[in-house]
FIZA-662809 format. One record per residue: residue in one letter; x, y, z of N, C-alpha, C in turn. Coordinates in steps of 0.02 Angstrom, whole numbers, plus 50000, padded with zeros to 5 digits. Example, Ala and Ser with C-alpha at 12.3 -4.5 7.8 and 13.67 -1.06 7.14 Angstrom:
// residues 2
+------+-------+-------+-------+-------+-------+-------+-------+-------+-------+
: resn :    nX :    nY :    nZ :   caX :   caY :   caZ :    cX :    cY :    cZ :
+------+-------+-------+-------+-------+-------+-------+-------+-------+-------+
:    A : 50660 : 49716 : 50390 : 50615 : 49775 : 50390 : 50660 : 49835 : 50390 :
:    S : 50642 : 49888 : 50354 : 50684 : 49947 : 50357 : 50645 : 50002 : 50394 :
+------+-------+-------+-------+-------+-------+-------+-------+-------+-------+
//
This chain:
// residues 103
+------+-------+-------+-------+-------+-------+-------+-------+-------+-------+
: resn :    nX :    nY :    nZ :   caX :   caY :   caZ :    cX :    cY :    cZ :
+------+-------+-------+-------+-------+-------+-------+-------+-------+-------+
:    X : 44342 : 52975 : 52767 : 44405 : 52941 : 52758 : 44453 : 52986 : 52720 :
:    X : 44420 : 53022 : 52673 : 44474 : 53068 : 52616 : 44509 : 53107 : 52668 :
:    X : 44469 : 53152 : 52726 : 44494 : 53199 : 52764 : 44544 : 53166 : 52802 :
:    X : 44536 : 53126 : 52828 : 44595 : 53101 : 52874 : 44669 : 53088 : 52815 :
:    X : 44652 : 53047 : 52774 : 44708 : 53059 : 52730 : 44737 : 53134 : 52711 :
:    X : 44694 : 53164 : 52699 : 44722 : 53224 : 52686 : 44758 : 53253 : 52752 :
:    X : 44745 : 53252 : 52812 : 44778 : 53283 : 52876 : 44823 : 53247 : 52880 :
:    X : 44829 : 53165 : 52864 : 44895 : 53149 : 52864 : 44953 : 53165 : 52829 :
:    X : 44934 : 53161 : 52772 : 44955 : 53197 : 52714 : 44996 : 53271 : 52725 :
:    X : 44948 : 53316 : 52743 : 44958 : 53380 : 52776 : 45035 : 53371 : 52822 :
:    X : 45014 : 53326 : 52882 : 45066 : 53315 : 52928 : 45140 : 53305 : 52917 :
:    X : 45135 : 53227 : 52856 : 45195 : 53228 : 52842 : 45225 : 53286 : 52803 :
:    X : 45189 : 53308 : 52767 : 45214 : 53378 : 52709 : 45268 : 53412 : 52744 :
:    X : 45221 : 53443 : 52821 : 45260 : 53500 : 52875 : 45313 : 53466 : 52904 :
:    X : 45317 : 53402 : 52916 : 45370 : 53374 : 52952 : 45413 : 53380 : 52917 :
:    X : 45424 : 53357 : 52849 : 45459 : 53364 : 52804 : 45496 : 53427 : 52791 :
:    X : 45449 : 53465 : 52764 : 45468 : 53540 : 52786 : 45521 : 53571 : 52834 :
:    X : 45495 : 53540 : 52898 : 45529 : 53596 : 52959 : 45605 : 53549 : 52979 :
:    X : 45615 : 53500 : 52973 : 45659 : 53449 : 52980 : 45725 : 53483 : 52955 :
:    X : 45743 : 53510 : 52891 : 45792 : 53542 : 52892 : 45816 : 53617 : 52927 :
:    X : 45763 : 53637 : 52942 : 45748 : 53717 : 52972 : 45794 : 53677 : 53062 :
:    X : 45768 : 53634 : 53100 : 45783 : 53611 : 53154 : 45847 : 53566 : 53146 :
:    X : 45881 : 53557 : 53089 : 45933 : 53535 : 53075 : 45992 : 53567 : 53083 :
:    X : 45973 : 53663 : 53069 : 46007 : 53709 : 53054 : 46020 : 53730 : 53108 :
:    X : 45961 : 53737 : 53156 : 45939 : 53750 : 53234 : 46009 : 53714 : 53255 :
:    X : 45998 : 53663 : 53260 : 46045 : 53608 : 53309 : 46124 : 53640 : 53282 :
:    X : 46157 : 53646 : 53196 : 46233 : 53659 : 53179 : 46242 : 53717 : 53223 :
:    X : 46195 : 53768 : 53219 : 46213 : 53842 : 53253 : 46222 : 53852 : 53333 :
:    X : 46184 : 53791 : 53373 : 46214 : 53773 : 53426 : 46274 : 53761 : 53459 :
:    X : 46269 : 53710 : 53414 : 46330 : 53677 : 53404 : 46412 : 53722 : 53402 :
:    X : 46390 : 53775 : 53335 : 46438 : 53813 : 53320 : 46443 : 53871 : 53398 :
:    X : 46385 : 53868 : 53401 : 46383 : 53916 : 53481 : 46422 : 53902 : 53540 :
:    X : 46406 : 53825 : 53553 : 46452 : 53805 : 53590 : 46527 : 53788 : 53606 :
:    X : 46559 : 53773 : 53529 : 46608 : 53761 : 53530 : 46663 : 53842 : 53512 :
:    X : 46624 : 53884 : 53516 : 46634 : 53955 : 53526 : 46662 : 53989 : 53569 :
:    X : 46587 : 53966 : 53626 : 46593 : 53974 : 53694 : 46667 : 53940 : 53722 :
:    X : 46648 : 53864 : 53692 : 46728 : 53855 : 53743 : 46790 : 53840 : 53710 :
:    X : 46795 : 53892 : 53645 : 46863 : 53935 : 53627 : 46869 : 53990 : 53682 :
:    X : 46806 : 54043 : 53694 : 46823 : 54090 : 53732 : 46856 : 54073 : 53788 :
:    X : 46817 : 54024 : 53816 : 46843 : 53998 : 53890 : 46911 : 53999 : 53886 :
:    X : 46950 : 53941 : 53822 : 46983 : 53919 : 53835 : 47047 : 53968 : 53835 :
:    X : 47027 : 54043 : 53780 : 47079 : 54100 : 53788 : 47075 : 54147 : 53837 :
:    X : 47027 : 54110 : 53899 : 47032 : 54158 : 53953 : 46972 : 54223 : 53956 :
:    X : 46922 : 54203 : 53903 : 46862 : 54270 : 53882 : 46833 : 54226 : 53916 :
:    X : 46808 : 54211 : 53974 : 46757 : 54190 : 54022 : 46712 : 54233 : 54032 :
:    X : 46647 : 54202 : 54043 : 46585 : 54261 : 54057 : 46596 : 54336 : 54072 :
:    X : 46646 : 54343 : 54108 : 46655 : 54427 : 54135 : 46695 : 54475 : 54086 :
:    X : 46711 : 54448 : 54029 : 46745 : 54479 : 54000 : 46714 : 54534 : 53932 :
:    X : 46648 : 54540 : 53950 : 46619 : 54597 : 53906 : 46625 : 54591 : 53861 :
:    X : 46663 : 54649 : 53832 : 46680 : 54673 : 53755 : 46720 : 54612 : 53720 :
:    X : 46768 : 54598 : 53749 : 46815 : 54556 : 53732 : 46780 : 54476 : 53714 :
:    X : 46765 : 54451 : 53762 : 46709 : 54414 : 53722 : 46670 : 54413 : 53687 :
:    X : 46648 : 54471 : 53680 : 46570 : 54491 : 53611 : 46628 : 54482 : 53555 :
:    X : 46679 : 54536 : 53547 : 46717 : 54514 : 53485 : 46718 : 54464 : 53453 :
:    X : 46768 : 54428 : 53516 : 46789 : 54346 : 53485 : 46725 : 54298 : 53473 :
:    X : 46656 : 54310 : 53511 : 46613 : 54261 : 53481 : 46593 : 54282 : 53407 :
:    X : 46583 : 54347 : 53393 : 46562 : 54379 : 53334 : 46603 : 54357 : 53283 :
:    X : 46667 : 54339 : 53282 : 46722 : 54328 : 53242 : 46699 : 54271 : 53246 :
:    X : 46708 : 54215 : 53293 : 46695 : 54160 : 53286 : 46631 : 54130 : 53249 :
:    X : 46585 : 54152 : 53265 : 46525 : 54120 : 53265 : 46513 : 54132 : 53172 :
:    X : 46548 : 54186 : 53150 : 46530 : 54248 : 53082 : 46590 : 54204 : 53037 :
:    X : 46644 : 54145 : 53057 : 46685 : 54130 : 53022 : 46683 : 54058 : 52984 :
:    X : 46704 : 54039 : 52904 : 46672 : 53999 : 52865 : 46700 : 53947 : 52903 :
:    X : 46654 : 53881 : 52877 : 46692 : 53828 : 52888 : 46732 : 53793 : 52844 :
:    X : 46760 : 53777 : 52852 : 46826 : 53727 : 52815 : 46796 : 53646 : 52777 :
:    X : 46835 : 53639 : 52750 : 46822 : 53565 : 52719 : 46790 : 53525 : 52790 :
:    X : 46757 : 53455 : 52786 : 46732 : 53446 : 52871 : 46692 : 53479 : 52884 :
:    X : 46671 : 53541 : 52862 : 46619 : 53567 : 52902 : 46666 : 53594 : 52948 :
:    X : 46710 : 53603 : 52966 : 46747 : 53647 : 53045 : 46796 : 53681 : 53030 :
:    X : 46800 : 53744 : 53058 : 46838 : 53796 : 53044 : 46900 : 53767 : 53066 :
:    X : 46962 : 53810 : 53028 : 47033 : 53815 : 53074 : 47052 : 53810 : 53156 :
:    X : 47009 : 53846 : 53176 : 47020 : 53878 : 53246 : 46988 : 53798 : 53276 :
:    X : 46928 : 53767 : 53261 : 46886 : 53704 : 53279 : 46935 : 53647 : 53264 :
:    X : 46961 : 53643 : 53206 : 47013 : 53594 : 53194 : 47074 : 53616 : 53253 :
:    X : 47100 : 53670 : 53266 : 47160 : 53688 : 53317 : 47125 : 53649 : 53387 :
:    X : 47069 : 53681 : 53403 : 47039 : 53654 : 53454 : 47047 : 53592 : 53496 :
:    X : 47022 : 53556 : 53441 : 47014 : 53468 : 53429 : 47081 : 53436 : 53427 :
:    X : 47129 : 53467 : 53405 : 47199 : 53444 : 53398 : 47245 : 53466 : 53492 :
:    X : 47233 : 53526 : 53498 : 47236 : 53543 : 53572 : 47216 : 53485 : 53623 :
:    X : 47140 : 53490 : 53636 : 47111 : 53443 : 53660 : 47148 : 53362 : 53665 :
:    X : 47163 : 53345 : 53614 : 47193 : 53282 : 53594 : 47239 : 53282 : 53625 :
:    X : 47286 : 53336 : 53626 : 47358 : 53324 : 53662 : 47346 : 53349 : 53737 :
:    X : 47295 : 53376 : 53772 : 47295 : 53368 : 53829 : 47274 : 53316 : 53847 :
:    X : 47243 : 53287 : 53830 : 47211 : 53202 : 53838 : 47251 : 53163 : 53846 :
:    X : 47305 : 53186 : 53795 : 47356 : 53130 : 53785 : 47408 : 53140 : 53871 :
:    X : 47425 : 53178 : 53872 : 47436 : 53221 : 53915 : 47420 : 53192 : 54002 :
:    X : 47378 : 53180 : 53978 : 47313 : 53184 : 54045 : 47297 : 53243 : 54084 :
:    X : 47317 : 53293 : 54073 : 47292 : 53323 : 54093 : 47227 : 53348 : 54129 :
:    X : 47235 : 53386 : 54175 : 47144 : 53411 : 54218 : 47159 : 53460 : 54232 :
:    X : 47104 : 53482 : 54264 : 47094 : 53565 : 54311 : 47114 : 53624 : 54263 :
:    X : 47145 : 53660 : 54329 : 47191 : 53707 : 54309 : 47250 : 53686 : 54254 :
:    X : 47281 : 53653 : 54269 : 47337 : 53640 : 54201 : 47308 : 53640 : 54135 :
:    X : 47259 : 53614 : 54131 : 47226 : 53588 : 54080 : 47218 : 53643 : 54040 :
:    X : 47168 : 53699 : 54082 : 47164 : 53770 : 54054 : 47218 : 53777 : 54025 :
:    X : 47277 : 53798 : 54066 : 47323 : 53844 : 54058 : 47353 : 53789 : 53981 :
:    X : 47365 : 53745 : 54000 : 47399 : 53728 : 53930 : 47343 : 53740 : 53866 :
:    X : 47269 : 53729 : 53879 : 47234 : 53740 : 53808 : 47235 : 53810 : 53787 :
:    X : 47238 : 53852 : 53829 : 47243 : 53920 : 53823 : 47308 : 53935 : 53787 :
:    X : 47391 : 53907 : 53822 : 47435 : 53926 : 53757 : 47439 : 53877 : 53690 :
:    X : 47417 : 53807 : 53694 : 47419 : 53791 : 53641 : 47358 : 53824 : 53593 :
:    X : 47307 : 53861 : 53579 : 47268 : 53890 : 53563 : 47268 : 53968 : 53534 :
:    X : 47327 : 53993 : 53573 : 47347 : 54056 : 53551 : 47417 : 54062 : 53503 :
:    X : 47456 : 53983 : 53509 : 47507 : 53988 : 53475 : 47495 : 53976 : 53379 :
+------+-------+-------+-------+-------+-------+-------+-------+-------+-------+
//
């Protein structure tokens, strides 16, 4: 009986443990993704090499702000909003997140 307590024991310890490690996992995703579609949205789409390595490196390497979200993530989110508002789709959609994003 002691042993099984103890493996339980054991179990929760590591869960405990790794829970913030996979917490961190998931923000850096996160930060990954909403990276990715800054690049997109300035036109650094997959083919753009160098130019994309930059801007993710910058991006991904830059603090966050009060919120937890950088400047550029707050611009983002505010963009977004007004194409929504907007209604925007497709192609337009790009093209306007792309200059509201660079201005």
């Amino acid at each position: 009986m002691k042993i099984v307590g103890l493996i339980a024991l054991s179990l929760v310890t590591a869960v405990t443990m790794l829970a913030p490690m996979a917490a961190g996992a998931a923000e850096q995703q996160n930060k990954m993704k909403a990276c990715s579609e800054q690049a997109n949205a300035k036109g650094l789409g997959e083919g753009k090499g160098e130019e994309r390595k930059a801007f993710m490196k910058e991006c991904l390497s830059a603090k966050q702000a009060k919120g937890g979200k950088t400047a550029q993530q707050e611009k983002m989110k505010a963009c977004n909003k007004e194409a929504g508002e907007k209604k925007l789709g497709g192609e337009e959609r790009k093209q306007f997140m792309s200059t509201c994003l660079s201005s």
